[in-house]
C-alpha positions as CSV (number, residue, x, y, z in Angstrom):
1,X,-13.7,34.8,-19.2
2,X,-14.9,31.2,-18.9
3,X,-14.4,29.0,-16.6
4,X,-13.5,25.5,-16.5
5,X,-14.4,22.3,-14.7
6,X,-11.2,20.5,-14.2
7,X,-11.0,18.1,-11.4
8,X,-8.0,15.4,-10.8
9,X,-8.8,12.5,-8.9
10,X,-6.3,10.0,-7.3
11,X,-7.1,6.4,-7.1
12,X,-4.8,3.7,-6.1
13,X,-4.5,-0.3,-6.7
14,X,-3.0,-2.7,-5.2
15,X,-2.5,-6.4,-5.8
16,X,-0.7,-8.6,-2.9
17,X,0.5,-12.3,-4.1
18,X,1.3,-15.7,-1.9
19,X,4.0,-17.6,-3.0
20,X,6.1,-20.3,-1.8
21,X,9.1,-22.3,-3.4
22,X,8.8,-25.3,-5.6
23,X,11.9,-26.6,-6.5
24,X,13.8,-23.7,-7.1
25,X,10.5,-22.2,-9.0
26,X,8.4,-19.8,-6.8
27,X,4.7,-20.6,-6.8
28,X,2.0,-18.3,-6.6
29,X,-0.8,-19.5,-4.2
30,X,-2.6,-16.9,-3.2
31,X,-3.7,-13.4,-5.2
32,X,-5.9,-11.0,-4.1
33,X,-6.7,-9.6,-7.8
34,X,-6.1,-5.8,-8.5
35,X,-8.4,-3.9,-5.5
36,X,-8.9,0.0,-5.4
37,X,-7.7,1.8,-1.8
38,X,-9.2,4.8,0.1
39,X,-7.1,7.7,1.3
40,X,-7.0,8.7,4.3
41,X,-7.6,12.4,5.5
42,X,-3.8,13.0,6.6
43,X,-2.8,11.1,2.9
44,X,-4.3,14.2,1.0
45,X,-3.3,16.7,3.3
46,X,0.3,15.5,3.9
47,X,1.3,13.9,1.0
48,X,-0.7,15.8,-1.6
49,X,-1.8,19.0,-0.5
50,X,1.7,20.0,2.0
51,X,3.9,18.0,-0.2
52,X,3.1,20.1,-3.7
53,X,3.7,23.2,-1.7
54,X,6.9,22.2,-0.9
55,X,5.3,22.8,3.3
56,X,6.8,21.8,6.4
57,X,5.2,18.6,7.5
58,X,4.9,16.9,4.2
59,X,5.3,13.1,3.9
60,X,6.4,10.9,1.4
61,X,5.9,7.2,0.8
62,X,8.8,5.0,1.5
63,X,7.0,1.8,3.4
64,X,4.4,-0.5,2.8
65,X,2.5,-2.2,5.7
66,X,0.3,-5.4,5.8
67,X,-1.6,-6.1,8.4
68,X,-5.0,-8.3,10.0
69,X,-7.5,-5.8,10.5
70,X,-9.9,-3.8,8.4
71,X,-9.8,-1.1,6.1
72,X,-8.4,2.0,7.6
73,X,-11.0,4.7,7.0
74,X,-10.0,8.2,6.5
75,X,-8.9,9.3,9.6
76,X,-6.9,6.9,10.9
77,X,-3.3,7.3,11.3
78,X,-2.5,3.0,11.8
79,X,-2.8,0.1,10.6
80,X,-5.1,-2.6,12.4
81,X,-3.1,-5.7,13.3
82,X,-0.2,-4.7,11.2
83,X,2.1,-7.6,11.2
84,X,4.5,-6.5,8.9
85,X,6.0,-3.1,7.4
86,X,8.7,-3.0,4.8
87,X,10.2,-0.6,2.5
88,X,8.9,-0.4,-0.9
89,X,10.6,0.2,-4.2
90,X,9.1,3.4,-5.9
91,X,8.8,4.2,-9.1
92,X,7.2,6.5,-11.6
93,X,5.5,4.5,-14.7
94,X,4.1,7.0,-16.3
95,X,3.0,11.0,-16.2
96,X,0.2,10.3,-14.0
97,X,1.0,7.0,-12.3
98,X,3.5,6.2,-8.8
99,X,4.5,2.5,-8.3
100,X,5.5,1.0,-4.7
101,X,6.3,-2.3,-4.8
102,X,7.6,-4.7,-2.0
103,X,8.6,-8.5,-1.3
104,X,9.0,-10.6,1.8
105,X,10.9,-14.0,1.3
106,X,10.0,-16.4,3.6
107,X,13.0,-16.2,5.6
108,X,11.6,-13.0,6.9
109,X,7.8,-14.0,7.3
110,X,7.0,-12.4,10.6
111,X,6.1,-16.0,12.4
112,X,3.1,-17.7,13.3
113,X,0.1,-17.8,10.6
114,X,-1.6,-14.4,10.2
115,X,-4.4,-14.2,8.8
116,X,-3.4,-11.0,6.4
117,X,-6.1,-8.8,5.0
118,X,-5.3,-5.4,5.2
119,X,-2.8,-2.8,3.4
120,X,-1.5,0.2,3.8
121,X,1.5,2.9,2.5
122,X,3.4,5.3,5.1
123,X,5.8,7.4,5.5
124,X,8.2,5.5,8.3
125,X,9.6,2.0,9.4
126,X,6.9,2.6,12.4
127,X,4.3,4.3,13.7
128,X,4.0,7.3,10.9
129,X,1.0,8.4,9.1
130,X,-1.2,6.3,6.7
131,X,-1.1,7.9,3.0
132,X,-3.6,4.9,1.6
133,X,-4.9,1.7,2.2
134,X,-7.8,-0.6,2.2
135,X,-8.5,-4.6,2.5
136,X,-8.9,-7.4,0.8
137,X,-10.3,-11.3,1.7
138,X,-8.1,-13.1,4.0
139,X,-5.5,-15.6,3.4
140,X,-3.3,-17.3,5.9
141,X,0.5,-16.5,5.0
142,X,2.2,-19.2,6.1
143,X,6.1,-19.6,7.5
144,X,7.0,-20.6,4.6
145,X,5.4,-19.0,1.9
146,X,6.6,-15.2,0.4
147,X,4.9,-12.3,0.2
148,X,4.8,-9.4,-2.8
149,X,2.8,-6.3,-3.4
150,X,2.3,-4.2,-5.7
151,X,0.7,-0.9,-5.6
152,X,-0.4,2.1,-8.0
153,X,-1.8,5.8,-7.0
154,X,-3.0,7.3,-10.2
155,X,-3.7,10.4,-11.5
156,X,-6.5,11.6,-13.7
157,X,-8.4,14.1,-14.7
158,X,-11.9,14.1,-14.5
C-alpha cells in the first residue's frame, strides 16, 4: 500500500471598506486591500477539529468583531480594543470557500473616532471565542462614515 501526502490548509481574507454618503451615493474612503488572517488555537480546535465531529463544544461563526488593538495571536480568546461586534451574513461561494460579510451604517457607528485596525470572527454577540483574525493599518472611522467587511476562510489542498 502507498501512502499519500495530502494536507488541507485553511487560509482566510478579509477586506474592510470606509464609506460615507454623498448625495445619496455611498463613497468609499478608506480600504484596507484583501489581507490574510491567523487562526487562533481554539479556531482549529472548536470550529474545525470538534465541529467536523459533530463534538460537544463546537462553535460556529455567526459575528464579526472590529476592534483597536493588534493581531490576536493564536491563543487568545478576545479581541483587543474591540469596539464593535456585529452579525455577519454567511455564505458558501464555492466547494472549498465560506463568506461572512457585515455592514455598519453610520447610524450605528459606535461613537467617538476609533482608530480601527484589528478583526476578528466569533461565535457570540459577546465575549465567545475567536475563530480568526488579524490586523491591518489604521484608519479613523468617523461618526459619520459606514463600515463593511468582508471575509473568506478557504480551503485547499496542499
Amino acid at each position: 500500500m502507498r501512502a499519500t501526502n495530502e494536507a488541507l490548509r485553511l487560509r482566510g481574507f478579509f477586506r474592510i471598506k470606509l464609506g460615507k454618503e454623498d448625495k445619496g451615493k455611498v463613497v468609499v474612503v478608506g480600504d484596507s486591500g484583501w489581507h490574510q488572517n491567523e487562526v487562533t488555537n481554539l479556531g482549529f480546535q472548536d470550529y474545525v477539529c470538534a465541529l467536523i465531529g459533530g463534538l460537544a463544544g463546537s462553535k460556529q461563526v455567526s459575528h464579526m468583531a472590529i476592534g483597536t488593538g493588534g493581531a490576536p495571536s493564536v491563543t487568545d480568546t478576545s479581541l483587543a480594543g474591540e469596539t464593535k461586534r456585529q452579525t455577519c451574513g454567511n455564505a458558501t461561494v464555492n466547494s472549498k470557500t465560506m463568506r461572512a460579510t457585515m455592514a455598519i451604517a453610520s447610524g450605528d457607528h459606535p461613537g467617538g473616532t476609533p482608530n480601527i485596525s484589528n478583526i476578528a470572527l466569533v461565535n457570540t454577540s459577546s465575549g465567545g471565542t475567536i475563530m480568526c483574525g488579524n490586523t491591518y493599518a489604521s484608519s479613523t472611522w468617523n461618526t459619520n462614515q459606514g463600515l463593511s467587511a468582508t471575509y473568506e476562510l478557504r480551503f485547499a489542498t496542499a
